[in-house]
GUTOR-491015 format. One record per residue (C-alpha): x, y, z; residue in one letter; residue number from 1. Coordinates in steps of 0.2 Angstrom, whole numbers, plus 5000, padded with zeros to 4 digits. Layout:
<recs>
((X; Y; Z); 'A'; NUM)
...
</recs>
This chain:
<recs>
((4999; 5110; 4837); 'X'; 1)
((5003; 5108; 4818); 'X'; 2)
((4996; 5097; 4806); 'X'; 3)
((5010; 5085; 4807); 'X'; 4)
((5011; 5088; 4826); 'X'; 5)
((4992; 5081; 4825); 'X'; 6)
((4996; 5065; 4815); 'X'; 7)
((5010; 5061; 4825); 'X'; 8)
((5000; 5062; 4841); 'X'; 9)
((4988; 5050; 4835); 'X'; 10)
((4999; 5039; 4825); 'X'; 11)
((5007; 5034; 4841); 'X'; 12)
((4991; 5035; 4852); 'X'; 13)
((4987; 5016; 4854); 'X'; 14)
((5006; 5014; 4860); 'X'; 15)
((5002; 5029; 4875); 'X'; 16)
((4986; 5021; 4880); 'X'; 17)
((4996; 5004; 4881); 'X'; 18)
((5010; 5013; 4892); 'X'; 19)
((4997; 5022; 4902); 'X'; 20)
((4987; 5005; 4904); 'X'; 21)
((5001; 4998; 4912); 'X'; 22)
((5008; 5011; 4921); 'X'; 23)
((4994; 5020; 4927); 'X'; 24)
((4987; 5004; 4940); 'X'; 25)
((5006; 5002; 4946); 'X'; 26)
((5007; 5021; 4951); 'X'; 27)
((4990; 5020; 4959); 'X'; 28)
((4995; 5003; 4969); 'X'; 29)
((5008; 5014; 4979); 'X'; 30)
((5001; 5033; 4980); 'X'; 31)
((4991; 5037; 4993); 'X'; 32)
((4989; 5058; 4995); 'X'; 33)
((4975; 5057; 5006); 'X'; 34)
((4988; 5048; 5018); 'X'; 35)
((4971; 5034; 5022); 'X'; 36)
((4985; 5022; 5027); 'X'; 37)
((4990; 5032; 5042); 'X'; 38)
((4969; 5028; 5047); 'X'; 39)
((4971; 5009; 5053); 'X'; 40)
((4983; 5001; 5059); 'X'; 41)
((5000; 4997; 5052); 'X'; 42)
((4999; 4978; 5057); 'X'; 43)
((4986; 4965; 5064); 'X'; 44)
((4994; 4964; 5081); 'X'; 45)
((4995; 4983; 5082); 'X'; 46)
((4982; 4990; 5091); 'X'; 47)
((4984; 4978; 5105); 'X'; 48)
((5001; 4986; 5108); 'X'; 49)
((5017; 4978; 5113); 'X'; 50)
((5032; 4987; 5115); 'X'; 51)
((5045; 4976; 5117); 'X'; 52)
((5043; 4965; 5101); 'X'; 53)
((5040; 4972; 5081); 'X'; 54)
((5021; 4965; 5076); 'X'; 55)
((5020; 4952; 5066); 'X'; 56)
((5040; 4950; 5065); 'X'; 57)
((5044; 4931; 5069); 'X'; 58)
((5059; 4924; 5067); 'X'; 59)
((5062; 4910; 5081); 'X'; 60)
((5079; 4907; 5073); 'X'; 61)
((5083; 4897; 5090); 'X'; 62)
((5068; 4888; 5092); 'X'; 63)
((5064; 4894; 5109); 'X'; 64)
((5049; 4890; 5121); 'X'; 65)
((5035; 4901; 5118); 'X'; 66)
((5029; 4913; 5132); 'X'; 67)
((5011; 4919; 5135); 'X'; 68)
((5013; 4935; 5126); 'X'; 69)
((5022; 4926; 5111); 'X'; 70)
((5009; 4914; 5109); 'X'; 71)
((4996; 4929; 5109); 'X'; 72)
((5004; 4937; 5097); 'X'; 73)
((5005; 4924; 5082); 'X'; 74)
((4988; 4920; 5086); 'X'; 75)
((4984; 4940; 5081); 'X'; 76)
((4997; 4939; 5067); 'X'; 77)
((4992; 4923; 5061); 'X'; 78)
((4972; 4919; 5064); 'X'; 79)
((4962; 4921; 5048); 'X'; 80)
((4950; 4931; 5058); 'X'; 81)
((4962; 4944; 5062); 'X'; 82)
((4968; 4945; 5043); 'X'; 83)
((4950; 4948; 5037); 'X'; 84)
((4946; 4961; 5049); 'X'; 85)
((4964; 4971; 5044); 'X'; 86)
((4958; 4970; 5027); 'X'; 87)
((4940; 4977; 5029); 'X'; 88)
((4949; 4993; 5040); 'X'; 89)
((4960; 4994; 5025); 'X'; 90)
((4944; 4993; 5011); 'X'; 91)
((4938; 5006; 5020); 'X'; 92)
((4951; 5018; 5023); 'X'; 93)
((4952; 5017; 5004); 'X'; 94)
((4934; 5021; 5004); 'X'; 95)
((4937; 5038; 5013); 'X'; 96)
((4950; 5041; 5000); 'X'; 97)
((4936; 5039; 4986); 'X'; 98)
((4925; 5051; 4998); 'X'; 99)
((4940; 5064; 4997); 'X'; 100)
((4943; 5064; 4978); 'X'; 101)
((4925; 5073; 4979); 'X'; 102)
((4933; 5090; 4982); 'X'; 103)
((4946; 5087; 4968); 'X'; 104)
((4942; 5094; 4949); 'X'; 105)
((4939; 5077; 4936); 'X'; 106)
((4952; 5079; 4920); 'X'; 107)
((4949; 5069; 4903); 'X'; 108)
((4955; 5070; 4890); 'X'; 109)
((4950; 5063; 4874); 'X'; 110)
((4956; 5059; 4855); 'X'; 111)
((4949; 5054; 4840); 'X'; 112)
((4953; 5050; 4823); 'X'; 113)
((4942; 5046; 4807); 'X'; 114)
((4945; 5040; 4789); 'X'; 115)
((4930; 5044; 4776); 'X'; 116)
((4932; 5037; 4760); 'X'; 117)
((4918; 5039; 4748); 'X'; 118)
((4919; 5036; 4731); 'X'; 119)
((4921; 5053; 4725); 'X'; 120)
((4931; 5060; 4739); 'X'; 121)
((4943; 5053; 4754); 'X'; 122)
((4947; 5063; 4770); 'X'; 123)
((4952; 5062; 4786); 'X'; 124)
((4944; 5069; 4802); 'X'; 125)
((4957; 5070; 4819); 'X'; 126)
((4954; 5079; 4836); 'X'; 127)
((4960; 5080; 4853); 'X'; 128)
((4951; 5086; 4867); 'X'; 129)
((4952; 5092; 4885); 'X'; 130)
((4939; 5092; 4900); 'X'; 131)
((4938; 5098; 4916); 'X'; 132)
((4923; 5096; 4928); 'X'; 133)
((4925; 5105; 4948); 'X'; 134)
((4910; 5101; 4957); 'X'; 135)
((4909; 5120; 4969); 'X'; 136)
((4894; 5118; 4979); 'X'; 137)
((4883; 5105; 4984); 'X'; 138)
((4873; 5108; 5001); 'X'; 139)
((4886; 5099; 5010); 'X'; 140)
((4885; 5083; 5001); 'X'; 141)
((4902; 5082; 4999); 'X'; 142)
((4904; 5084; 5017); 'X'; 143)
((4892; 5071; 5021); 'X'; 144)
((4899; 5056; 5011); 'X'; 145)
((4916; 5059; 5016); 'X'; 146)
((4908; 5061; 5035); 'X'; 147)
((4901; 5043; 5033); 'X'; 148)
((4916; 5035; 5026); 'X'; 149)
((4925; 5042; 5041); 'X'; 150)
((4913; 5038; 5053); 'X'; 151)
((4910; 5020; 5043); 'X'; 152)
((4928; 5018; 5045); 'X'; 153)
((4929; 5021; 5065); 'X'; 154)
((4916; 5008; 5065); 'X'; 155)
((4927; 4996; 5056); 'X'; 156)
((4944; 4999; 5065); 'X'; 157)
((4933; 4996; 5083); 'X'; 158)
((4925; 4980; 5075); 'X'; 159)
((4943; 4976; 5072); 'X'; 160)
((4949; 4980; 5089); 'X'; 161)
((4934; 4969; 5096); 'X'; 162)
((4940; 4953; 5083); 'X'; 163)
((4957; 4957; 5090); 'X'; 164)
((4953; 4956; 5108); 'X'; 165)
((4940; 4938; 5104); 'X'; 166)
((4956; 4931; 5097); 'X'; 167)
((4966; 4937; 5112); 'X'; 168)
((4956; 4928; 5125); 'X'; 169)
((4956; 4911; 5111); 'X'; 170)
((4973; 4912; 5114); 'X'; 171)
((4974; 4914; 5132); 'X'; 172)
((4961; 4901; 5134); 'X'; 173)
((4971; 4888; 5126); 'X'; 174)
((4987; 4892; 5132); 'X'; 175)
((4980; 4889; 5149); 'X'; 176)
((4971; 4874; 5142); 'X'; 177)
((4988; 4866; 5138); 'X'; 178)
((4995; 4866; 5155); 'X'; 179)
((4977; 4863; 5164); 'X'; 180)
((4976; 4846; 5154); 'X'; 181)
((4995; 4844; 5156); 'X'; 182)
((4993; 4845; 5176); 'X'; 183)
((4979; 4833; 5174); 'X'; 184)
((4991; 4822; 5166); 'X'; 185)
((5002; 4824; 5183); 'X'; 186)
((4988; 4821; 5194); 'X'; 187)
((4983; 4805; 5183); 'X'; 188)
((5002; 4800; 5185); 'X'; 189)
((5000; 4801; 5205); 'X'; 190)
((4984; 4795; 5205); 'X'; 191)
((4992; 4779; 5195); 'X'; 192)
((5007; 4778; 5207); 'X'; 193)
((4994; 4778; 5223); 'X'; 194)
((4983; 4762; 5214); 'X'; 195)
((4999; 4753; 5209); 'X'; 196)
((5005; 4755; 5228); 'X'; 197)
((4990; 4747; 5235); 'X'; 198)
((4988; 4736; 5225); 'X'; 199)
((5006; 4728; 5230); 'X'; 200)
((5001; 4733; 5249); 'X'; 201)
((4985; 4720; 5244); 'X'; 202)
((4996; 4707; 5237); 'X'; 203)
((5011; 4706; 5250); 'X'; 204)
((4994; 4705; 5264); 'X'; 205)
((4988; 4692; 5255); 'X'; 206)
((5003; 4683; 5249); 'X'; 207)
((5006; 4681; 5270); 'X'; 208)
((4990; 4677; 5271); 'X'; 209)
((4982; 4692; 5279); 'X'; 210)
((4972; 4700; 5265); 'X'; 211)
((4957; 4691; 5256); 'X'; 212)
((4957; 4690; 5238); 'X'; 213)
((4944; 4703; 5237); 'X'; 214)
((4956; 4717; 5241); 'X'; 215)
((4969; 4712; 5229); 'X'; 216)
((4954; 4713; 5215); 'X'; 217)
((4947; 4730; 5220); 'X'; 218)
((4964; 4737; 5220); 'X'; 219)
((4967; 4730; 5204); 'X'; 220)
((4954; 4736; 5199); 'X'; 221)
((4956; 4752; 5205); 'X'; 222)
((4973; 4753; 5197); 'X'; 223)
((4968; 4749; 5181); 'X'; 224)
((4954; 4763; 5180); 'X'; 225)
((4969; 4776; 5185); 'X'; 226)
((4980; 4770; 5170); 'X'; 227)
((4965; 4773; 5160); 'X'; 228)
((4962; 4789; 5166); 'X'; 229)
((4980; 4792; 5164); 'X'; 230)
((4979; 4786; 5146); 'X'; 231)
((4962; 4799; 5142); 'X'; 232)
((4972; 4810; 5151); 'X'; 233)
((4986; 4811; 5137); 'X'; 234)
((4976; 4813; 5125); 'X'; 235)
((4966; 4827; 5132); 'X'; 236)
((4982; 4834; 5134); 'X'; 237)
((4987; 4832; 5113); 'X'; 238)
((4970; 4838; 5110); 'X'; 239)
((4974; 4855; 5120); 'X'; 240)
((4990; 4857; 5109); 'X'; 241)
((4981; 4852; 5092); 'X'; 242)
((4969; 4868; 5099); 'X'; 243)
((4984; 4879; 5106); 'X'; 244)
((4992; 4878; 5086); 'X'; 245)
((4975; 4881; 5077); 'X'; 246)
((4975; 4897; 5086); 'X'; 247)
((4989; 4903; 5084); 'X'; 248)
((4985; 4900; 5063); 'X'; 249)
((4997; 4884; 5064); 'X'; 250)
((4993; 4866; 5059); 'X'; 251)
((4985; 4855; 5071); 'X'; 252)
((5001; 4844; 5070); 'X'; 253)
((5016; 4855; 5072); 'X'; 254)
((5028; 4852; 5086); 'X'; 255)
((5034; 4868; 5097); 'X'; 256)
((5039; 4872; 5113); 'X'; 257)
((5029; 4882; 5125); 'X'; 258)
((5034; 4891; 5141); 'X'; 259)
((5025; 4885; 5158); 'X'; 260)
((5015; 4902; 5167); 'X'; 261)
((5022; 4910; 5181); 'X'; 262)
((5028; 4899; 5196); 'X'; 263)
((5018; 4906; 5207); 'X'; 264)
((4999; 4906; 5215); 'X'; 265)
((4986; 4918; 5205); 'X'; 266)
((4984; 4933; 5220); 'X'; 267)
((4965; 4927; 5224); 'X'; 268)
((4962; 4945; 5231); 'X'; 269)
((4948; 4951; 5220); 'X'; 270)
((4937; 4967; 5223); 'X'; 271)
((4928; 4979; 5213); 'X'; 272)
((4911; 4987; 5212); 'X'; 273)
((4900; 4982; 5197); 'X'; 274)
((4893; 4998; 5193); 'X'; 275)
((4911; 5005; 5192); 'X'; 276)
((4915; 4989; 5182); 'X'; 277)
((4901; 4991; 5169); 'X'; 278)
((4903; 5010; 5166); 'X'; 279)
((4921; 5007; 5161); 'X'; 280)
((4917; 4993; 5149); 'X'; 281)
((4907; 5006; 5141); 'X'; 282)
((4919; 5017; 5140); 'X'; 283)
((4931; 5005; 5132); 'X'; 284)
((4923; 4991; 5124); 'X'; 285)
((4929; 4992; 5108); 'X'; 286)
((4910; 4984; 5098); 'X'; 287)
((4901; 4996; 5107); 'X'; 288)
((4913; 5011; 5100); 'X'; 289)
((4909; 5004; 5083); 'X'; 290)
((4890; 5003; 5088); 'X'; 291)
((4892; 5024; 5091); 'X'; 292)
((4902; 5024; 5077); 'X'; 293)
((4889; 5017; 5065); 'X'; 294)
((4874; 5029; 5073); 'X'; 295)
((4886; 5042; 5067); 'X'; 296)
((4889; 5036; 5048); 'X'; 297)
((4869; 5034; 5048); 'X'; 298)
((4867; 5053; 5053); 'X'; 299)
((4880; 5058; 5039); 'X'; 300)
((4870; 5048; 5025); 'X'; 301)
((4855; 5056; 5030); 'X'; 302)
((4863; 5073; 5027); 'X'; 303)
((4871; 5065; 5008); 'X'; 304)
((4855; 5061; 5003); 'X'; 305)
((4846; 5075; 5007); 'X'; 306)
((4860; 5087; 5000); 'X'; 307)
((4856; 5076; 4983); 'X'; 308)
((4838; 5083; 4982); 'X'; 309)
((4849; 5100; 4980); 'X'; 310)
((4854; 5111; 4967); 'X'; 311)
((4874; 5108; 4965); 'X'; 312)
((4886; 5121; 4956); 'X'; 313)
((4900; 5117; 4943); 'X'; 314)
((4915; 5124; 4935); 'X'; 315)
((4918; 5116; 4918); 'X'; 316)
((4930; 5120; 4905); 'X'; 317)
((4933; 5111; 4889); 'X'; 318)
((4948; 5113; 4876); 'X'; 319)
((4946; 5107; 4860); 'X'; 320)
((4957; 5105; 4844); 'X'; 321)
((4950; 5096; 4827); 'X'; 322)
((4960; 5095; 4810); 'X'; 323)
((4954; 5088; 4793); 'X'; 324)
((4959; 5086; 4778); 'X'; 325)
((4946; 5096; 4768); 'X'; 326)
((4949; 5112; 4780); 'X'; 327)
((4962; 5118; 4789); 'X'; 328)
((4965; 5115; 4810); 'X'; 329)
((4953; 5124; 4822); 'X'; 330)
((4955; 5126; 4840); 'X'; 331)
((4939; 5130; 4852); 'X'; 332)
((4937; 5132; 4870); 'X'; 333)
((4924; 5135; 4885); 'X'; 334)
((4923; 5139; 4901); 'X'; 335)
((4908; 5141; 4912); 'X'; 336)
((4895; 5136; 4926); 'X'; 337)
((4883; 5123; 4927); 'X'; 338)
((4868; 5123; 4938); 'X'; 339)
((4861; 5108; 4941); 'X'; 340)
((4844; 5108; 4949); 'X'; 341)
((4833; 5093; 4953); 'X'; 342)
((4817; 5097; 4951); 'X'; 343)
((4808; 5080; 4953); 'X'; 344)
((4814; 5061; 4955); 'X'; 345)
((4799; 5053; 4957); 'X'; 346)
((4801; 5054; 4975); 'X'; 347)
((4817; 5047; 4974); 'X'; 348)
((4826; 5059; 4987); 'X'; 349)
((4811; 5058; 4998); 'X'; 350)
((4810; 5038; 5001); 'X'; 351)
((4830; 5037; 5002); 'X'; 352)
((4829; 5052; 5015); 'X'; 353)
((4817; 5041; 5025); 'X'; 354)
((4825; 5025; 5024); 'X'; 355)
((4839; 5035; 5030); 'X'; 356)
((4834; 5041; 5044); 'X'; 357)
((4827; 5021; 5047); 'X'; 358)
((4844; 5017; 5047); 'X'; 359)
((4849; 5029; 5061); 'X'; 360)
((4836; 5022; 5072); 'X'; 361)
((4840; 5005; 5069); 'X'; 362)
((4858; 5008; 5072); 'X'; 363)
((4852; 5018; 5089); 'X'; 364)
((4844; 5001; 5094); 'X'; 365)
((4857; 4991; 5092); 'X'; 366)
((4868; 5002; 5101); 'X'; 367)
((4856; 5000; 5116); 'X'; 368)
((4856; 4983; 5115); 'X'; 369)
((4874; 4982; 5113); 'X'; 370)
((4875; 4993; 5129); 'X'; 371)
((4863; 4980; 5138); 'X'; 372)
((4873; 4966; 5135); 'X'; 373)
((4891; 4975; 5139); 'X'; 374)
((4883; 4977; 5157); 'X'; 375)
((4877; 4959; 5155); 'X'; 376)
((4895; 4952; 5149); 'X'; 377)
((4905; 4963; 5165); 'X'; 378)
((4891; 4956; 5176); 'X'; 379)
((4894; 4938; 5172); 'X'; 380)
((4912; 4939; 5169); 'X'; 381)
((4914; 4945; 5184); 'X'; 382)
((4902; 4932; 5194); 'X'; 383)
((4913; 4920; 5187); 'X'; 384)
((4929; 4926; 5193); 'X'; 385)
((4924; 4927; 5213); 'X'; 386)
((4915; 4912; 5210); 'X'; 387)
((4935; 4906; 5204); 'X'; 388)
((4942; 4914; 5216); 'X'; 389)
((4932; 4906; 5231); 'X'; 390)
((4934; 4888; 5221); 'X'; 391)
((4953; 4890; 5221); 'X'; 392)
((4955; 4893; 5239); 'X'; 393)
((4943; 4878; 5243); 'X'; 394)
((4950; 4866; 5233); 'X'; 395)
((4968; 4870; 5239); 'X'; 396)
((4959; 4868; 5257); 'X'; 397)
((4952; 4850; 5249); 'X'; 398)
((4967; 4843; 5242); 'X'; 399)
((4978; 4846; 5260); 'X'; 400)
((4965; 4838; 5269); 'X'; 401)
((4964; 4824; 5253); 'X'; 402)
((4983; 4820; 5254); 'X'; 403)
((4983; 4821; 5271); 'X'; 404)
((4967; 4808; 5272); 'X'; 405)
((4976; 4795; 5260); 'X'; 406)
((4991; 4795; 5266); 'X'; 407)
((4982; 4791; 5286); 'X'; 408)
((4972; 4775; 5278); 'X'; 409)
((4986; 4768; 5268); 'X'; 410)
((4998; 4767; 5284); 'X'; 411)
((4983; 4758; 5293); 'X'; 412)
((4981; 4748; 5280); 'X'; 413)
((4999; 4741; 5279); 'X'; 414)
((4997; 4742; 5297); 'X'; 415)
((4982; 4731; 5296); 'X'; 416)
((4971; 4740; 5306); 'X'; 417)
((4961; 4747; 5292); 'X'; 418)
((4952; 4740; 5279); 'X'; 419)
((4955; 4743; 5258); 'X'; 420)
((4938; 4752; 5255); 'X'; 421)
((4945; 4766; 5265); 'X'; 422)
((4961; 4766; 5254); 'X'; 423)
((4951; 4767; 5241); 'X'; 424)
((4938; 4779; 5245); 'X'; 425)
((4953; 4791; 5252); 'X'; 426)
((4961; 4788; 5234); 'X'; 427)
((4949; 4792; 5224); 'X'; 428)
((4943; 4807; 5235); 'X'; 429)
((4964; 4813; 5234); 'X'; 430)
((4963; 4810; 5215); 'X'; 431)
((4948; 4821; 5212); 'X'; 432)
((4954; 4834; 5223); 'X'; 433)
((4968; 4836; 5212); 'X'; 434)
((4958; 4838; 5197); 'X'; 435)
((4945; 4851; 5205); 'X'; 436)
((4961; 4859; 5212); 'X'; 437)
((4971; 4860; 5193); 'X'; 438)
((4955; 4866; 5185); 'X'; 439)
((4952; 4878; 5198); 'X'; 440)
((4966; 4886; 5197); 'X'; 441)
((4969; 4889; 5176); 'X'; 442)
((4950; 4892; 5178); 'X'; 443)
((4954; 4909; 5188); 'X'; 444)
((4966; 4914; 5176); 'X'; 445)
((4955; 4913; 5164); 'X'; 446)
((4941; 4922; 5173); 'X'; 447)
((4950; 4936; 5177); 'X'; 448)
((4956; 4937; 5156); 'X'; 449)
((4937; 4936; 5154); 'X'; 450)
((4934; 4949; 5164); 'X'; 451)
((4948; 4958; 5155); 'X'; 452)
((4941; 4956; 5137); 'X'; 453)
((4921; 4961; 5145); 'X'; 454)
((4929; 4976; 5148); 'X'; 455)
((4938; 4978; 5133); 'X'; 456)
((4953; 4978; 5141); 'X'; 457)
((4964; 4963; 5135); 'X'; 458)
((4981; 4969; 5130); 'X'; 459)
((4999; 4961; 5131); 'X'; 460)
((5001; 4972; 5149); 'X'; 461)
((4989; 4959; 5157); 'X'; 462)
((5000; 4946; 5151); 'X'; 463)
((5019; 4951; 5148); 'X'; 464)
((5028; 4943; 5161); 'X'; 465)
((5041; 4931; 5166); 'X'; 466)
((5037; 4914; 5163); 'X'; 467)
((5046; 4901; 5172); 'X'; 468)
((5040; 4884; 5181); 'X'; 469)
((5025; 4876; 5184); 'X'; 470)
((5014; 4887; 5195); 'X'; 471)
((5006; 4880; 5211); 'X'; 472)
((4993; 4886; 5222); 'X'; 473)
</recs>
């Protein structure tokens, strides 16, 4: 490089640093070479996978009804929950990337330029430099951090999977939820449409002077408490589509359409051994594959902080050329080793090491705990869901012989052979069978989706079917 070359370089140094302020963070925005975007998922909604539509691709041009699986699938897409949790997976697939730049040489350069003016003498003073730092040996250190940003990361792609699977079964709740209250809504109609019939069969007695003025009040009284039920009802019922849109990351307010479930009665046929159950909840349960993931990171830090107790072995090599007014240009360059050996912290390295190897046995406890309560959840879960099963088959039982039961004492009563406590009493038993019967039945689906996420295996193939008509046990 000549003299001029020299001034040139530095005369037009604060523009390159300008362009390479500027272009430098848009480059690094878009490279990837360690490829740590192929280590989590492309999408919220992807590891939960579903064929038959893009994640996160809604367009609803038409507006139509929602399904089950579509509904799920915003509320994966959409949820804040779900958002943060793709966004930790991705901060730490950028972390193993900073792990992996370990094993690559640093390069800097540098360039300076200085004017001396005294009063006997004025010079000038420039010089441009090169570096290069490659870090060959560490006892494994190297290999340790980038081990514990791997292993970190499997924990953090697991946790996302588990936050995946909790907004899963939000979603499925509330779906059912809808048309549990919706039903109820139905069953308050009835229930309404049976009060208002007897009370017009306790007006016509006693407008011929065969009833006594207390039927006609009971029954009107009865009557109104079902248009009050049928009242809470509805808004139960706008409560459970405020709930069904928060889910799914929308306002409580928006207006949509949603597809009723399958027309048909949930197959109450449900066996399964427990132990069998738990083991494969183990084996799948995404939090507890992140607990095993964790104890695995804590072993890897162990091995990075004892390796930083050890020598480590570099290759340098510096390039050097100065030029000033008062002697002519001069070019320099080295290239060696460097040993770096530690030869006391202050027991730095030796407290780390131990609150290290802490770490592993607190993340090993938590792992068995975790275990503990994966067999705990499976247990419960799937309590519940024979417990729903049994209920569902009761109260279908129930509600015959309910119907069955009010339709008998109204006919004696417009026969007038029976009395109106009876019509009453056989009403109110038809209406609450209706409602045990409607709860009953969303509450098994439910159940078995419970037992589904204990597991840890919630996914769109438990829910991705046609969904027509109102289902009916």
């Amino acid at each position: 490089m000549g003299h001029r070359t020299a001034r040139l370089v530095y005369r037009y140094l604060p523009a390159l640093a300008v362009a390479l302020t500027v272009s430098l963070p848009a480059a690094a925005d878009t490279a990837d070479p360690f490829a740590t975007g192929d280590l989590v998922a492309k999408s919220q909604a992807t590891s939960i996978n579903r064929p038959t539509a893009l994640p996160c691709n809604f367009s609803n041009a038409d507006k139509a009804p929602l399904s089950l699986p579509d509904v799920v699938e915003r509320a994966l897409c959409n949820n804040p929950q779900t958002r943060e949790a793709w966004a930790n997976a991705r901060a730490q697939a950028a972390q193993v990337g900073v792990s992996a730049s370990a094993f690559l040489p640093s390069i800097n350069a540098t360039g300076s330029f200085t004017h001396n003016n005294t009063s006997s003498t004025t010079s000038n003073q420039e010089s441009v430099g090169l570096s290069l730092t490659y870090l060959l040996y560490d006892f494994g250190g190297r290999d340790a951090t980038l081990e514990n940003a791997r292993q970190v990361l499997a924990a953090v792609n697991a946790t996302q999977d588990a936050s995946l699977q909790s907004v899963f079964l939000s979603a499925v709740q509330a779906y059912y939820q809808l048309f549990a209250t919706q039903a109820a809504v139905d069953a308050a109609i009835e229930a309404e449409k049976s009060g208002r019939e007897s009370f017009n069969a306790a007006a016509a007695r006693y407008n011929v002077g065969s009833g006594t003025p207390a039927d006609k009040l009971q029954t009107q009284t009865a009557y109104s408490q079902a248009v009050l039920n049928r009242i809470r009802a509805e808004g139960d019922s706008r409560n459970a589509q405020g709930t069904l849109a928060n889910v799914m990351g929308l306002d409580a307010n928006l207006a949509f359409a949603i597809s009723p479930p399958l027309a048909r009665a949930p197959d109450v046929r449900f066996e399964g051994d427990v132990a069998r159950l738990i083991e494969a909840a183990r084996r799948n349960r995404p939090d507890l594959a992140a607990a095993e993931a964790q104890i695995k990171a804590a072993q890897a830090n162990v091995a990075a902080v004892q390796a930083s107790g050890k020598p480590s072995i570099s290759l340098t090599s510096d390039l050097t050329r100065s030029d000033t007014s008062s002697a002519g240009p001069l070019n320099s360059a080295a290239l060696g080793v460097a040993v770096s050996i530690p030869l006391f912290t202050g027991f730095n390295t030796t407290y780390r090491t131990q609150a290290a190897q802490a770490q592993v046995e607190t993340r090993t406890a938590q792992r068995d705990r975790l275990s503990q309560q994966v067999a705990l959840d499976v247990w419960k879960a799937y309590q519940n869901l024979t417990t729903e099963t049994q209920s569902l088959k009761t109260s279908t039982d129930l509600l015959a012989s309910a119907a069955q039961s009010e339709r008998v004492a109204l006919g004696r009563y417009k026969a007038g052979v029976g009395n109106i406590l009876d019509v009453l009493t056989a009403q109110s038993a038809l209406a609450s069978a209706r409602q045990q019967n409607i709860q009953a039945l969303y509450a098994w689906y439910i159940a078995k989706a419970t037992l589904a996420q204990a597991m840890g295996q919630l996914d769109f193939a438990a829910v991705d079917s046609p969904q027509t008509g109102n289902p009916s046990p």
